[in-house]
N, C-alpha and C positions, 0 to 999 in steps of 0.2 A: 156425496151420498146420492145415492138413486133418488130421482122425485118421483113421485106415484101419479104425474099427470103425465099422459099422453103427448101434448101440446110440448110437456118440459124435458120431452128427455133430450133431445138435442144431438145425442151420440149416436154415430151409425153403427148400432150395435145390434145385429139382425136375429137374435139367435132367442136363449135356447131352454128348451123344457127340462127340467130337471132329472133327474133319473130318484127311484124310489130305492134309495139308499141310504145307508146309517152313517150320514156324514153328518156335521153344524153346516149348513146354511142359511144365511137370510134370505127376506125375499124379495126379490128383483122385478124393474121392469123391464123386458127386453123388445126390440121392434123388429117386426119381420116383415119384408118388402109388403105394405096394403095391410096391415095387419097388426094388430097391437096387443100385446095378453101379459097379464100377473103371470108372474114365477114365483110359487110360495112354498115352504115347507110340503113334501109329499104327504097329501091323506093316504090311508088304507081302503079308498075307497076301488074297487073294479072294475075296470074297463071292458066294453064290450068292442071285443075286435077277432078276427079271421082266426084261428087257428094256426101257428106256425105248422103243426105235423100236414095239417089237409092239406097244404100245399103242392108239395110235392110226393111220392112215393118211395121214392128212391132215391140214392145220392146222385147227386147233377154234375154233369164235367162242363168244363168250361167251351168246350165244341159242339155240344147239343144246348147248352142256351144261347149259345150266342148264332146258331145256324139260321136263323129266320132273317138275319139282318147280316150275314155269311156278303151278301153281293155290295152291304152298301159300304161295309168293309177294306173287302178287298179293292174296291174305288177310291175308300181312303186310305190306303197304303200307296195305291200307284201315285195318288195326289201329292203325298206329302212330299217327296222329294221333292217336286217341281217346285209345290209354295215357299220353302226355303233360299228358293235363289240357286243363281251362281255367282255371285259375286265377289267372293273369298272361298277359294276352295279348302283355304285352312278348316273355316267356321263350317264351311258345307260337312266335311270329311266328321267333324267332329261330329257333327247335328244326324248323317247319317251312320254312323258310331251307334249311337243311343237309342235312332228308331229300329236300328237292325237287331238291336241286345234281346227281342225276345220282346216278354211283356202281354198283356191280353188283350191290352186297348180296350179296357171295361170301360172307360168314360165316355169315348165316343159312340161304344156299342149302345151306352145307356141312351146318348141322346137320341142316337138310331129308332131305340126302341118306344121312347115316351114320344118321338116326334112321330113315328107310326099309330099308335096307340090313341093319342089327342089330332091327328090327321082323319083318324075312321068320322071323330063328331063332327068335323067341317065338312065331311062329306070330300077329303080330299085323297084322290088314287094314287097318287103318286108324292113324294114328297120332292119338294121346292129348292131351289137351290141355296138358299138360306139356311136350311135345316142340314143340309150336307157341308156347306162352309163352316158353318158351327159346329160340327162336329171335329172338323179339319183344327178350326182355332182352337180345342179345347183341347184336342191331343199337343198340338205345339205347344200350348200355357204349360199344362202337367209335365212335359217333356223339361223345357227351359227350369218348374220347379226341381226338377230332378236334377239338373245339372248342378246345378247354387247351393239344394241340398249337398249333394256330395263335396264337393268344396267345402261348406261350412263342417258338416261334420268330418272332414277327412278319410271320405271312406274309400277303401281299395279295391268294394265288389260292389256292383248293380246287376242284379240278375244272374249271379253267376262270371259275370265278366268285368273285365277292369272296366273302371270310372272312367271319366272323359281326361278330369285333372290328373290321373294318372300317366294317360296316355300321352297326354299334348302338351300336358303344366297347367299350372293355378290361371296362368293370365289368359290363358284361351279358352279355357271354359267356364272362364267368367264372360268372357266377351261373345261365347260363344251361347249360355242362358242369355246374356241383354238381347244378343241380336232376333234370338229367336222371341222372345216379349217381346219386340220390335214388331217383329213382322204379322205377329198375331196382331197386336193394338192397329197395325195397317187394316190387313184381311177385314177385322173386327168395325172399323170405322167406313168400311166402304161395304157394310149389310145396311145401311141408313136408318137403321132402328134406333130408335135414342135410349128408351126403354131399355133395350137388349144390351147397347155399348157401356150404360153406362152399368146394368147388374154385371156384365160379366168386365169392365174394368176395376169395378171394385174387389175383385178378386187375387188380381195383382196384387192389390195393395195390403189383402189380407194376410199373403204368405207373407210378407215381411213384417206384418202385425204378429204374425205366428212364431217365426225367427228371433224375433226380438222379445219376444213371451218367453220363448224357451232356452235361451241365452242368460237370460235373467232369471231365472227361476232352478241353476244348478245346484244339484244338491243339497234342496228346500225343503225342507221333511216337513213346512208349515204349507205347504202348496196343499190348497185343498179339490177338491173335484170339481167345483165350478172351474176352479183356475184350470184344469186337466181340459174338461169337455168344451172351455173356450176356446182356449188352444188348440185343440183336434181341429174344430172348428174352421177355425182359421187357417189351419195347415191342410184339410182334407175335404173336409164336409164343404167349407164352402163352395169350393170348383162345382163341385156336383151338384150341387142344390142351385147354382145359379145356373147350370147349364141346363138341368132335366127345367127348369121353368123358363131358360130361354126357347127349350123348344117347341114349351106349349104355348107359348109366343106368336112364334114361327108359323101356330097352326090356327091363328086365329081365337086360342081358344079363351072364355068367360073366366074373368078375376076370378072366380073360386076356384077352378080348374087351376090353374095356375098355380096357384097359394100352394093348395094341394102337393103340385109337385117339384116346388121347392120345398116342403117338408118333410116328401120323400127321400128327394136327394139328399137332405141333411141330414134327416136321419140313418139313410142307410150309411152315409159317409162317416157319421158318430161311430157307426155298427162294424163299419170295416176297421178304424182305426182303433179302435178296443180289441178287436179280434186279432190285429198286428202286432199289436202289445203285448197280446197273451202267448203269441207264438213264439214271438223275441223268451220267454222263457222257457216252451214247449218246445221246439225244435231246435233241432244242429245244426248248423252252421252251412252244414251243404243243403240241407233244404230252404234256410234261410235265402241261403245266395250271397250271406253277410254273414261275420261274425257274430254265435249266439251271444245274448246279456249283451250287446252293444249300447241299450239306452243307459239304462242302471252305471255298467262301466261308466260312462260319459258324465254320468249324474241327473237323468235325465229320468225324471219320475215319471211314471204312467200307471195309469186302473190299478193292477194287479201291487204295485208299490203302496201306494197310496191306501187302501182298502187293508195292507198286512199290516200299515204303520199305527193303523186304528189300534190295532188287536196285541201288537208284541213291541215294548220303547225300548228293546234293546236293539230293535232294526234301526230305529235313530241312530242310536252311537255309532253305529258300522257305518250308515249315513255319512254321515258328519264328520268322520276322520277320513271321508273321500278314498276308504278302499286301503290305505297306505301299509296298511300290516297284512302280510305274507295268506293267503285264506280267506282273506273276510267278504270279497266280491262271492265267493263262493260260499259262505257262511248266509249272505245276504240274500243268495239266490231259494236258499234252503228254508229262509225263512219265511219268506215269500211265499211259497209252496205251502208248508206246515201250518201257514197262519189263514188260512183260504184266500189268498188274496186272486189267486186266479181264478176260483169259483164263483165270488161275485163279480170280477170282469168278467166272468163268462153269464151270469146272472144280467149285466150293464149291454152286453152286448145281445142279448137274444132281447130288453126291453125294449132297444131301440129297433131292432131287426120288428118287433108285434108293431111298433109305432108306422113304421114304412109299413107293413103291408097294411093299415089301416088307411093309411093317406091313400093308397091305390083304390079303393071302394069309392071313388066319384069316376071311375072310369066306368066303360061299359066293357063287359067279357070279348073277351079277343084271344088270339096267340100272344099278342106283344104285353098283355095286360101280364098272363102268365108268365112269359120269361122275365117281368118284370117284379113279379111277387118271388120266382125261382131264385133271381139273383140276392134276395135277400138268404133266400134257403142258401144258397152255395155260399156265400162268405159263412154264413153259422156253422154249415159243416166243417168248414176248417181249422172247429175247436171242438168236433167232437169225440 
C-alpha cells in the first residue's frame, strides 16, 4: 500500500496526475524528480489554463513546426551515423536500416526546441554542445526502443517498411537495440552531468518496466487506467519528459523551470500515446504503417478499450475468449466504437494535451515557446 509520507515512499515512481475520468481509483502518492504531490480521486473543480483553439489557427504539418530548429536537425542526421561506430557492419547496416525508415525525429526536435526556448533565460545565443549530444542520445535510446519493440511484438512493418528482425533475424536486432543503448549510455556518460545521466538512465530502465507491464497484463479486462497511463508512461512519456528537462538543464535553467518541463514532456508523451491508440482503431493499415487493431488483436488494452469495457460486459467475454471464434476481433472493434470508448480517449488525450500547454506558461514568448505549444496542437489533430 502507498504511504501518504513523502519521506516513505521509497519507489522511483515519478509520475502521474490522474485524468478526470469515470474510472474507480484510489489515491496515490507519486514522485516527480524535486517534487512531491497527492493523486486523489478527480474534483470537478476548473482549471485555468491557455486555450487549446488560440493556439494555433490552422492545421500544422510537421515541416512548418519543426522549420525553426530545420538546421539543428539536419546536423543531427549527418551525426548520427558517425556516433554509431563502425565496428560491425552487421549492427551498423541494421542501425542505419531504421534511422533511414523515415520517422520525424519529434524527440529530438523537442529537445531542440525547449533547449532554445530555456537558452533565451540564460541569455544563451547559441546552444551548447551538450544540448546537441542530447538530442543525438535521445534519438539513439527511442531508436534501439524501436528495435526491441518490434522483436517483442513481432512486428513486420515500422514506418511503412520491413522491421530490422525481419530483415537480419531475431538475434541481430536484438544485439543490434543492446548495442545501440550501449552507445548512448557512452555518449550519455561522457556529458559529465550526474543529474542529466542519471534522469535520462533511468529511462532505460523504464521501457523494460514498460515491457514487462504490458506482457503481463494481456487480455486483463480488470486493467484499469492508472495501470494504462502508467504504462504509457513508462513506454513513452518518460523518454520525453526526461529529455525536454534534461535540456533545461543543459541551459542553466532554475528548479522550477525544470519541473515545468518535465511535465510538459509527460504530458504531451501521455497525449501522443492516447492519440496512437485511438488511431490503432481509426485508421488502415496503410496509414498506420502497421496492421489496423494490432494492440487489441495481441490483447493489449489501451484508452479507447478500457473506457468501452466501463459501458458494455459483453466486450469482456470477447475479451476473454482471446478472439478465438471466427468475428469477434471484429465484433470487439465494433464495440469499442458504439460504446464511446474513443471519445473519451479522445476526451483523455486533449486533457493531457491543456495540461502541457499549461506547463509551457513559466516560459517567456518566443518562436520555440510556440512550436512548442503547436506541437501539442499537431498530435491533437490527428484525432480530429
Amino acid at each position: 500500500m502507498w504511504s501518504m509520507s513523502c519521506a516513505r515512499v521509497g519507489l522511483n515512481q515519478r509520475f502521474l496526475e490522474l485524468p478526470s475520468c469515470k474510472v474507480k481509483r484510489r489515491s496515490l502518492w507519486r514522485r516527480t524528480p524535486g517534487v512531491c504531490c497527492l493523486f486523489s480521486p478527480t474534483q470537478n473543480v476548473p482549471v485555468q489554463m491557455p486555450s487549446l483553439t488560440s493556439i494555433a489557427s490552422g492545421p500544422i504539418s510537421v515541416s512548418s513546426l519543426l522549420e525553426i530548429v530545420a538546421d539543428d536537425l539536419h546536423k543531427l542526421n549527418t551525426n548520427l551515423k558517425s556516433l554509431i561506430g563502425a565496428e560491425n557492419p552487421v549492427l551498423v547496416s541494421a542501425a542505419e536500416q531504421i534511422f533511414g525508415a523515415g520517422g520525424k525525429r519529434l524527440r529530438p526536435a523537442l529537445v531542440f526546441l525547449v533547449s532554445r526556448a530555456t537558452a533565451q533565460l540564460a541569455g544563451l545565443k547559441e546552444l551548447t554542445v551538450q544540448h546537441q549530444r542530447l538530442a543525438e542520445i535521445i534519438e539513439m535510446i527511442h531508436t534501439a526502443s524501436l528495435i526491441h519493440d518490434d522483436v517483442i511484438d513481432d512486428s513486420g512493418l515500422r514506418r511503412g517498411k520491413q522491421t530490422i528482425h525481419q530483415l537480419y533475424g531475431t538475434r541481430v536486432a536484438v544485439l543490434a537495440g543492446d548495442f545501440m543503448f550501449a552507445q548512448s549510455s557512452w555518449f550519455l556518460a561522457n556529458l559529465e552531468n550526474i543529474e542529466v545521466i542519471k534522469l535520462i538512465s533511468q529511462v532505460i530502465k523504464d521501457f523494460a518496466s514498460g515491457e514487462i507491464k504490458q506482457a503481463s497484463s494481456f487480455f486483463d479486462c480488470d486493467l484499469t487506467l492508472d495501470d494504462y497511463l502508467l504504462k504509457s508512461y513508462y513506454k513513452t512519456a518518460s523518454l520525453i519528459a526526461s529529455s525536454t528537462k534534461a535540456a533545461a538543464i543543459f541551459s542553466s535553467s532554475n528548479p522550477n523551470i525544470c519541473n515545468e518541463m518535465y511535465e510538459y514532456g509527460k504530458n504531451l508523451g501521455l497525449s501522443f500515446q492516447v492519440v496512437d491508440d485511438i488511431l490503432d482503431f481509426t485508421q488502415s493499415a496503410e496509414q498506420l504503417g502497421k496492421p489496423a487493431a494490432s494492440d487489441l488483436r495481441k490483447g493489449n488494452l489501451t484508452a479507447p478499450v478500457i473506457f468501452a469495457l466501463e459501458e458494455e460486459p459483453k466486450l469482456r467475454d470477447i475479451i476473454d475468449s482471446e478472439f478465438i471464434e471466427e468475428g469477434s476481433l471484429e465484433k470487439a472493434i465494433e464495440l469499442v466504437h458504439s460504446c464511446g470508448g474513443i471519445k473519451r480517449a479522445q476526451d483523455l488525450a486533449k486533457e493531457k494535451g491543456n495540461l502541457a500547454i499549461k506547463n509551457l506558461q513559466c516560459l517567456p514568448e518566443s518562436e520555440f515557446k510556440t512550436a512548442l505549444e503547436n506541437m501539442v496542437m499537431y498530435n491533437l489533430e490527428r484525432i480530429d
